[in-house]
C-alpha positions, 0 to 999 in steps of 0.5 A: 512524498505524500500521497492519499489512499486512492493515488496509492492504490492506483500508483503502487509500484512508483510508490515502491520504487521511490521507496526503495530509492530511498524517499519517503513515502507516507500514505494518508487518507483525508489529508491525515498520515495514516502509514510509511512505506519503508523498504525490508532488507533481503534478511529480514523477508521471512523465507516463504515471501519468496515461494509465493506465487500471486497473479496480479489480476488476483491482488488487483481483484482484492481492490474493489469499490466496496473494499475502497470504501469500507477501508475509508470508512474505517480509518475515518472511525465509521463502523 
């Protein structure tokens, strides 16, 4: 499944569950691959992942317009 940078960020946890049901999940942005979602084994997650404590309203506050776009702006090579 290939899905561009906004549909990412507004479909995140299907894009995790396909992944980790063992589909393909490429991110683009302009229609270009930019990265693969890929599911980590129990063994490689470094120990601490699992005493972190974030609050969704905290991760969703990270996703601003602004952010959206400058993101954009960088992999299209703008400064």
């Amino acid at each position: 499944m290939k899905v561009n940078m906004l549909e990412a960020k507004s479909q995140l946890s299907k894009l995790v569950q396909a992944a980790l049901e063992g589909e393909e999940v490429v991110i683009a942005s302009h229609g270009k691959p930019m990265v693969r979602l890929v599911p980590l084994s129990e063994q490689r997650l470094p120990a601490a992942w699992g005493r972190l404590k974030v609050k969704s309203q905290d991760i969703d506050a990270a996703f601003t317009t602004e952010i959206d776009e400058e993101v954009a702006g960088l992999l299209a090579g703008k400064p």
